[in-house]
N, C-alpha and C positions, 0 to 999 in steps of 0.2 A: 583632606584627602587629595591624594595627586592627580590629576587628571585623566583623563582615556588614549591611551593611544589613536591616531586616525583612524587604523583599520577596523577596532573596535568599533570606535563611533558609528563607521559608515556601517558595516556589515549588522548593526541594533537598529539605527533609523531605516533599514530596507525592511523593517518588521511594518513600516507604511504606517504606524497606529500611533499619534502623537498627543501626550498631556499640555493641553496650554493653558495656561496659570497667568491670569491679568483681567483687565476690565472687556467689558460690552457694554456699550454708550448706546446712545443717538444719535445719527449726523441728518441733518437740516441742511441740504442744496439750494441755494436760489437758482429759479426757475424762470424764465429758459437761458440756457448758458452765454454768457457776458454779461449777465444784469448784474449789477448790485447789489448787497443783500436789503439797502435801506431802500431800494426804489424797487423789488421785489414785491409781488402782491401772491404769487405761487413758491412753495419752497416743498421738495420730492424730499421725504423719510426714509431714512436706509438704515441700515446695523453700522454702527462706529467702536472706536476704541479699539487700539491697536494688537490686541491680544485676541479678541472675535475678529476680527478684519483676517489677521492669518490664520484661526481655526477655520473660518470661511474658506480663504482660499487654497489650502491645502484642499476641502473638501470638493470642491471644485475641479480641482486637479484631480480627484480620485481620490485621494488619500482620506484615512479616518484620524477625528479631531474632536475629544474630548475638551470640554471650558471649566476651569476651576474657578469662579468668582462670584460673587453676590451683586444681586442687585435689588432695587428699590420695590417697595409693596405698593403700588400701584401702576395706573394705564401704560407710563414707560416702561417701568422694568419688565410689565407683560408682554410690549411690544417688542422688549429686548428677544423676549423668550420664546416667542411668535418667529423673529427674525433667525433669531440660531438653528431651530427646527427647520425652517427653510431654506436653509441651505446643509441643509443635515447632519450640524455640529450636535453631541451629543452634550445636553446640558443636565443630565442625574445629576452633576456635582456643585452647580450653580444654589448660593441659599435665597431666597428672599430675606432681606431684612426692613423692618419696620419703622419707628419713629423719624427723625428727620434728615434721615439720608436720603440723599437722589442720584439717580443715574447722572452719570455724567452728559453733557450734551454740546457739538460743536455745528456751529452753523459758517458755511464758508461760500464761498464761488464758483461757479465752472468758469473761470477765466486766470487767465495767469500777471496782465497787464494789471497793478495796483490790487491784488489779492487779497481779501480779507477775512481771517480765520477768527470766529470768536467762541471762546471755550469755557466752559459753565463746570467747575470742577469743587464747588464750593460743598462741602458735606458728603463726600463722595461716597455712595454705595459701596463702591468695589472698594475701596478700602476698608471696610470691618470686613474684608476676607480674615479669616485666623487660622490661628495652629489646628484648632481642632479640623476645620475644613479640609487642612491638606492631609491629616490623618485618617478621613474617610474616605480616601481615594486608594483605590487597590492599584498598585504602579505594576502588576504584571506583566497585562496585557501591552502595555505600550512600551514602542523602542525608543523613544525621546520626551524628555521635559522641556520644554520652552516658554520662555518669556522676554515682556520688552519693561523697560527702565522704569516707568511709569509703577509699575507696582511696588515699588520701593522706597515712594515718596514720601509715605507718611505709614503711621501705624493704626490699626494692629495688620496690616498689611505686611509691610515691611518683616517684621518677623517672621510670619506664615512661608512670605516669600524665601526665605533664606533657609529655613523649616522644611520647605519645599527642595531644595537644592540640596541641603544634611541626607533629606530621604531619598533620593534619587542617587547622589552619589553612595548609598549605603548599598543601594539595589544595584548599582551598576549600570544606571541609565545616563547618558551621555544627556549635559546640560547646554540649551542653548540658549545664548541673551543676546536680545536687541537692544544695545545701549538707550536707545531712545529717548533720549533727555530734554523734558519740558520743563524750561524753569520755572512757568507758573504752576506748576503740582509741588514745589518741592520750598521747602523752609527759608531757606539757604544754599548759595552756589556750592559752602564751603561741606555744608550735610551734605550735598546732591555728591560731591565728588568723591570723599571717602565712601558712602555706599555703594554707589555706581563700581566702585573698584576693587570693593571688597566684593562684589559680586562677578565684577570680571576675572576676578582670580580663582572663583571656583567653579569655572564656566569651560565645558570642553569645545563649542564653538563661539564665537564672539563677533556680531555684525554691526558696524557704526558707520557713520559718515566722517569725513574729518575732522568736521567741526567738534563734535561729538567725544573723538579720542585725543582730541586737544583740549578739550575743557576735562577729563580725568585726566593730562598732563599739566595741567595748568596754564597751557598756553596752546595756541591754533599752531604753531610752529613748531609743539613737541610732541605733535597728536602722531606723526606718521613713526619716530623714534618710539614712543609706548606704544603702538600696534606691534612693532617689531620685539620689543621689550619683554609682552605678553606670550607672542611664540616662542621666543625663546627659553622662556617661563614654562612650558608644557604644556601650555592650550594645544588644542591638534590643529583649529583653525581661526586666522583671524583675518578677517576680511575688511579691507579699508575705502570707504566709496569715495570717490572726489568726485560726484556731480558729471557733469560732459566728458570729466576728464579720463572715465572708466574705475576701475578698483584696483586697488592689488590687496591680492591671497598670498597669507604667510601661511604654507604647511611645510610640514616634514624636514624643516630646514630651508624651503627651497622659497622663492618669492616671483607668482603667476601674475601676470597684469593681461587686464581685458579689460575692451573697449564697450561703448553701450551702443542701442540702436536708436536711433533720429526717429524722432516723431514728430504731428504736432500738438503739441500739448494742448490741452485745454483745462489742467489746471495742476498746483504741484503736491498735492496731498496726493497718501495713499499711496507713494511709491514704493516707499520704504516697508511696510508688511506686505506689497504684492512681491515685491522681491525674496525677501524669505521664504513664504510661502511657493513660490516657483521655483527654489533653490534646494528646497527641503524635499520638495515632493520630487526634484529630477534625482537627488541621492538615495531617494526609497526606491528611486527606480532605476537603481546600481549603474546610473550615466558615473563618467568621473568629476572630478572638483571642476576643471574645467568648465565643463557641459554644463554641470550644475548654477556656476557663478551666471555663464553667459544664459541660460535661462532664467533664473532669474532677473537678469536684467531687462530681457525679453520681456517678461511678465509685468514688469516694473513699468515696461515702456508704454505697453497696453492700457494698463490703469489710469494714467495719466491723458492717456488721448483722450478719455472715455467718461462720463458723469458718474458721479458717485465714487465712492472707493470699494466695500464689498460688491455692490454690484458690477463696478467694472473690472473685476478681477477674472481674469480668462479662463475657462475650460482648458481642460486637455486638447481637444481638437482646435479652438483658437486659438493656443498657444506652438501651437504645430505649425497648422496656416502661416502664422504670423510669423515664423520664424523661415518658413518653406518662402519666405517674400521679401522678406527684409534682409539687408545685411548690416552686422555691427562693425562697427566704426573700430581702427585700428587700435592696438591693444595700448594703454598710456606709456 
């Protein structure tokens, strides 16, 4: 099916009510921030997994944020479900599943000098998400479907997921994907890349870093030609991060570059879903792409100053402040 026009898209996401369809993890911080995780003897528990991370943070921002995914029959996956409630994602559509699957769990740094992120993704819960799951979801109520990469790693995920995307574009809900590609979740470079792309093709907005849309062109050199390639294609939006260097936005023909805002970081997770989530909720709240991009970025920049990744994701009024204070950096 062909894509959404922009104005579509935008004028269904200002419905503020988004399906997010992917994992909810564990993250494990070592405690207090610059330590080590092996010379660590405290480590703070938070809500992880890039899919809860932006139903958090929309919710945060105001917005309402439905979880479609499963997770593990014991103390984690409870804790998972402890944690969504808490930040007031609605999780009716999350299953518990049984035998030897586990939540997924990443334990990393508050420090950004020699960074170390280690990631437990072995029997993954949220992967026996299935077809059936995504077909007990009523898509009415909400103006957007979104997800990030990671849920198309493996199966019966992977089909759910794309299942997922059949029914939403059947409804007319504008689909959004976070490229997000972790090569340890996935088989093969060579799998990661045709899925990755057969999902970016039926995707009405599309958010990566560079790195990201050059590994679905096959090279880091043909990443910013296939972001272009994609607009052109009929996506309404495709947004390309280059890190310091700010983004550029492919819509409507046209191509927006915007700068990011200097912080200092205290570590480099979690920017990437605080950015969506900042970006999504400024288009539920009928800002233009522009305003959108550059808050999200705002958001992004937040997260990263700050420990934890759900928990450092700003409020509405934080994200105000912070932007009433700072200025971004010239546009790339």
């Amino acid at each position: 099916m062909a894509c959404l026009p922009l104005d579509t898209v935008q004028t269904s996401i200002q419905r503020g009510n988004f399906v997010v369809v992917g994992r909810a993890g564990m993250d494990l911080s070592a405690h207090p921030p610059g330590v080590k995780s092996e010379e660590a003897e405290v480590f703070h528990a938070s809500l992880g997994g890039s899919s809860a991370n932006i139903a958090a943070g929309l919710c945060k921002l105001g917005k309402q944020a439905s979880i479609v995914t499963s997770v593990s029959d014991d103390a984690v996956g409870r804790f998972c479900l402890n944690q969504l409630a808490k930040y007031g994602v609605d999780a009716r559509h999350v299953r518990t599943v049984g035998g030897e699957a586990r939540n997924s769990l990443a334990i990393y740094e508050s420090r950004t000098e020699g960074f170390q992120n280690v990631i437990y993704r072995n029997g993954a819960a949220d992967f026996e998400m299935t077809v059936e799951d995504i077909d007990a979801v009523d898509l009415a109520p909400f103006g957007a479907l979104v997800t990030a990469g990671t849920v198309f790693a493996a199966e019966p995920s992977r089909s759910a997921a794309f299942h997922a995307f059949d029914r939403a574009k059947t409804a007319g809900l504008p689909v959004l994907f976070d490229i997000d590609y972790r090569p340890y979740s996935w088989p093969s470079p060579e799998v990661a890349e045709d899925v990755l792309s057969r999902a970016g093709a039926m995707s009405d907005i599309i958010v990566g870093n560079d790195e990201e849309f050059g590994f679905m062109a096959g090279g880091i050199d043909k990443g910013l030609a296939k972001a272009r390639d994609l607009a052109s294609s009929g996506v309404a939006v495709v947004i390309y991060k280059m890190g310091e260097k700010g983004a550029i936005t492919f819509a409507g023909g046209d191509e927006m570059r915007t700068g990011i805002f200097g912080v200092d970081a205290l570590k480099p997770v979690g920017a990437g879903d605080s950015f969506m989530a900042g970006f999504l909720a400024a288009l539920a709240d009928g800002r233009d792409l522009k305003e959108a991009v550059t808050r999200g970025s705002a958001a992004a920049a937040v997260t990263v100053s700050r420990p934890g990744c759900a928990p450092a994701m700003p409020t509405s009024s934080e994200l105000d402040h912070f932007i009433a204070n700072h200025t971004a950096s010239q546009e790339a």
